[in-house]
Backbone as CSV, one residue per row, in Angstrom:
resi,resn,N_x,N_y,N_z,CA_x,CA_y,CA_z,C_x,C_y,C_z
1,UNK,0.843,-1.181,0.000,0.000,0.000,0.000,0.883,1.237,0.000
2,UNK,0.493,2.116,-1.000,1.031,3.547,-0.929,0.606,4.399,-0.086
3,UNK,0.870,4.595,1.348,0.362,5.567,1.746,1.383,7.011,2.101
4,UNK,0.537,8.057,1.863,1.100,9.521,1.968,0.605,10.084,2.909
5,UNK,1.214,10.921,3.796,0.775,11.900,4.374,1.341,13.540,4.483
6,UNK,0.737,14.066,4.607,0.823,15.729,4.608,1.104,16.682,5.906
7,UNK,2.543,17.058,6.018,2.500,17.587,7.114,2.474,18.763,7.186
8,UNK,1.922,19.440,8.043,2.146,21.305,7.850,2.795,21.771,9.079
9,UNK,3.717,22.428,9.605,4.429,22.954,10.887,3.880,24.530,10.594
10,UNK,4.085,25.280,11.770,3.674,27.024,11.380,3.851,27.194,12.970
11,UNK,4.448,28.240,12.781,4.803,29.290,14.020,5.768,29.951,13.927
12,UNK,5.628,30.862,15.076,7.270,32.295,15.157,8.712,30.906,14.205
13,UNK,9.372,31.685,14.171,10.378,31.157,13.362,11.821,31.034,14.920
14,UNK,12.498,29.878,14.970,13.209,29.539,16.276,14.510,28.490,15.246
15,UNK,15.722,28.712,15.607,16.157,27.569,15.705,16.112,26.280,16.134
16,UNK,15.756,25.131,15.312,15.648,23.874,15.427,14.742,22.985,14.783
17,UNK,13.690,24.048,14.317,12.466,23.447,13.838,12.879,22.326,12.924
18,UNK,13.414,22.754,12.143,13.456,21.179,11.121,14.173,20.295,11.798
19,UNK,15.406,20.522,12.446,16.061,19.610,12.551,15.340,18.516,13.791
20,UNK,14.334,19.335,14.565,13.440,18.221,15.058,12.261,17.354,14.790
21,UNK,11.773,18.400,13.745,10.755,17.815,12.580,11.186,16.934,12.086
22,UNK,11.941,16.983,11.657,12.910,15.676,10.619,13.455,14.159,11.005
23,UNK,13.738,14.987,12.561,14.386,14.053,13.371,12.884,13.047,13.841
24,UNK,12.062,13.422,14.218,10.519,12.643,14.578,10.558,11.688,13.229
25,UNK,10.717,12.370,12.304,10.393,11.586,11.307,10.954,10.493,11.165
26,UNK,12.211,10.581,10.822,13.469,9.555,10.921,13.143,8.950,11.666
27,UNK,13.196,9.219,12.834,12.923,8.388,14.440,11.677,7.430,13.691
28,UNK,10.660,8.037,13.315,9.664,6.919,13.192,9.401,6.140,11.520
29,UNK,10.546,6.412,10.754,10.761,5.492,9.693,9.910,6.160,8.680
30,UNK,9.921,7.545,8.831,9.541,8.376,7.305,10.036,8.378,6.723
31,UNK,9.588,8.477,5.544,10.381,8.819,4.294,9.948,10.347,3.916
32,UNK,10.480,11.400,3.873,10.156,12.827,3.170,10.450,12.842,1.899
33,UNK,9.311,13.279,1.082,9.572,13.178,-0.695,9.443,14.592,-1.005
34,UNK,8.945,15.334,-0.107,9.201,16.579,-0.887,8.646,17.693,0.198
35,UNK,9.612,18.608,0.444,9.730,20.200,1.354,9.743,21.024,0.650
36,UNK,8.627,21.683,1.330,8.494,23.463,0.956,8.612,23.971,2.450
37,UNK,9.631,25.414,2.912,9.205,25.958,3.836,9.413,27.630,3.466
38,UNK,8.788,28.026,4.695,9.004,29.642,3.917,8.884,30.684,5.247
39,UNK,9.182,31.913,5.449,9.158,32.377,6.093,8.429,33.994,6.003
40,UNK,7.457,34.108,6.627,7.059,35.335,6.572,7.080,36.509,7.675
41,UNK,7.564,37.509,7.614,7.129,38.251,8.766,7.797,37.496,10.002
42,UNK,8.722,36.990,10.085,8.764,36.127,11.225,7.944,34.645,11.409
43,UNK,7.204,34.650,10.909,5.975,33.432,10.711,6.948,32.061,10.116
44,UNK,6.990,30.810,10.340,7.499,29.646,10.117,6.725,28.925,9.191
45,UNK,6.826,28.970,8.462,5.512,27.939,7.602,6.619,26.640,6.970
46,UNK,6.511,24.876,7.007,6.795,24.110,6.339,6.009,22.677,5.678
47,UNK,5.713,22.605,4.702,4.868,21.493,4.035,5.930,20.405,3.586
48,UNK,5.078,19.503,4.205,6.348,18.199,4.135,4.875,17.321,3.078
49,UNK,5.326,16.547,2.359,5.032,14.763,1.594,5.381,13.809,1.646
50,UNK,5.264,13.609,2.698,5.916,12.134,3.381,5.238,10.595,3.670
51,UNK,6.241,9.993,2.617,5.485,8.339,2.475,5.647,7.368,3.992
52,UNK,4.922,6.847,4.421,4.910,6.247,5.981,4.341,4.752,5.369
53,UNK,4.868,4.372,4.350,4.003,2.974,4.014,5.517,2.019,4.224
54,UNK,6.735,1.841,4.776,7.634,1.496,5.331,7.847,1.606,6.835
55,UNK,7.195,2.697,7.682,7.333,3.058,8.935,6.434,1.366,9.708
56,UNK,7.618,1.264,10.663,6.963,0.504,11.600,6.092,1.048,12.799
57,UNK,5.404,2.148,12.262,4.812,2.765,13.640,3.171,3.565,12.349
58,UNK,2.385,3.519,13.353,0.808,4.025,12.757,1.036,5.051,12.562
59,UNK,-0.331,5.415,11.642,-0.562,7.046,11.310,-0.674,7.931,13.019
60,UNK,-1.754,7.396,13.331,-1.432,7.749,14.803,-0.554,8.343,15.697
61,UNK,0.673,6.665,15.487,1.796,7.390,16.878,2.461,8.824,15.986
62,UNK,2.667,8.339,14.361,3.441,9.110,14.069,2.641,10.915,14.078
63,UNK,1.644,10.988,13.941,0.474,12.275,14.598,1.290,12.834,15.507
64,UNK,0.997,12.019,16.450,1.449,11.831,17.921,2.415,12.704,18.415
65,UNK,3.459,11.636,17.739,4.778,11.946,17.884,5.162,13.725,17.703
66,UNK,4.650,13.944,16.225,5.051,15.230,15.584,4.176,16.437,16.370
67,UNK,2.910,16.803,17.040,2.092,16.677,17.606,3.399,16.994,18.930
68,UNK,3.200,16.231,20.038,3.858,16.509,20.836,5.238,17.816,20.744
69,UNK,6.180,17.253,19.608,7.257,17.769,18.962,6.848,18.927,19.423
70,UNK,6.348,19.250,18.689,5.536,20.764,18.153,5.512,21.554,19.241
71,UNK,3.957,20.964,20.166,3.720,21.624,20.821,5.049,22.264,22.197
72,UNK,5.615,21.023,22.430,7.022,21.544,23.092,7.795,22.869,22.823
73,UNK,7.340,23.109,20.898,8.572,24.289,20.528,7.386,25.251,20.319
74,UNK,6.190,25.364,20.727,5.601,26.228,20.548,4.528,26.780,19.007
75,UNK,5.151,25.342,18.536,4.130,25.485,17.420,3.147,24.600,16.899
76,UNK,2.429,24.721,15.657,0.820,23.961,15.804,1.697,22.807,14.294
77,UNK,1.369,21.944,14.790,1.319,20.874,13.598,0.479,20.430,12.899
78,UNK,-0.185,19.790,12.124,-1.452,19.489,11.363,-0.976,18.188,10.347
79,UNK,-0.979,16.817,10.953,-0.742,15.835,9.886,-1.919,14.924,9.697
80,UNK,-2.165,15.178,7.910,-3.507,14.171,7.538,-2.701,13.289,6.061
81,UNK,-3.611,12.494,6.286,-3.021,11.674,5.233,-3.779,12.206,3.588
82,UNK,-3.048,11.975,2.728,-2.482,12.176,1.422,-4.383,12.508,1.191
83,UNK,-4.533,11.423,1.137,-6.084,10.687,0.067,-7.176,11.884,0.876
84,UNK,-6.837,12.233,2.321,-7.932,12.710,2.741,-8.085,14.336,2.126
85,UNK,-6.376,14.995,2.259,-6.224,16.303,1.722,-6.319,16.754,0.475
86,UNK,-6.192,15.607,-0.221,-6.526,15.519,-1.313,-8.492,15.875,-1.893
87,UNK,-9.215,15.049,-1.684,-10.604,15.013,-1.573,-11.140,16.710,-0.805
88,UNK,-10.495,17.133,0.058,-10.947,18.176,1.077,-10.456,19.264,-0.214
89,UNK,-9.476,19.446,-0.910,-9.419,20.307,-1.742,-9.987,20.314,-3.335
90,UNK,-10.610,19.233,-3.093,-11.409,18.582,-4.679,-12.905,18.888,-4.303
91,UNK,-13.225,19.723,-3.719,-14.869,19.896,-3.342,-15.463,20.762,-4.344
């Protein structure tokens, strides 16, 4: 099974963000296929495409995981899978 999911990070802009974003990932056997990040005004914005159909861990923990991350550094995470973000922008 191909599965994708969609991650979005956003907040003030801090040293570390990716490298702990990334690191969750790794940690839980992502694969990242493709980054956009950008910075506005101070504002953090990064869109990750990341395949989890190799990860030994659920959509869930890996939520979870990034989710926690986040909230530790002060910012909001938002991970849905591929098929769903997909459909939500096909209305």
């Amino acid at each position: 099974m191909n599965e994708k999911i969609i991650v979005t990070i956003s907040g003030v802009d801090k040293v570390g963000i990716v490298s702990k974003v990334t690191g969750v990932l790794a940690d839980c056997g992502v694969n990242i296929e493709d980054i956009k990040q950008t910075l506005m005004q101070g504002h953090f914005v990064m869109f990750m495409l990341c395949g989890i159909e190799k990860s030994k861990h659920s959509f869930k923990e890996i939520k979870d995981a990034l989710v926690k991350t986040c909230n530790e550094m002060g910012m909001e995470a938002w991970v849905q899978r591929k098929e769903i973000f997909d459909n939500m922008h096909n209305v």
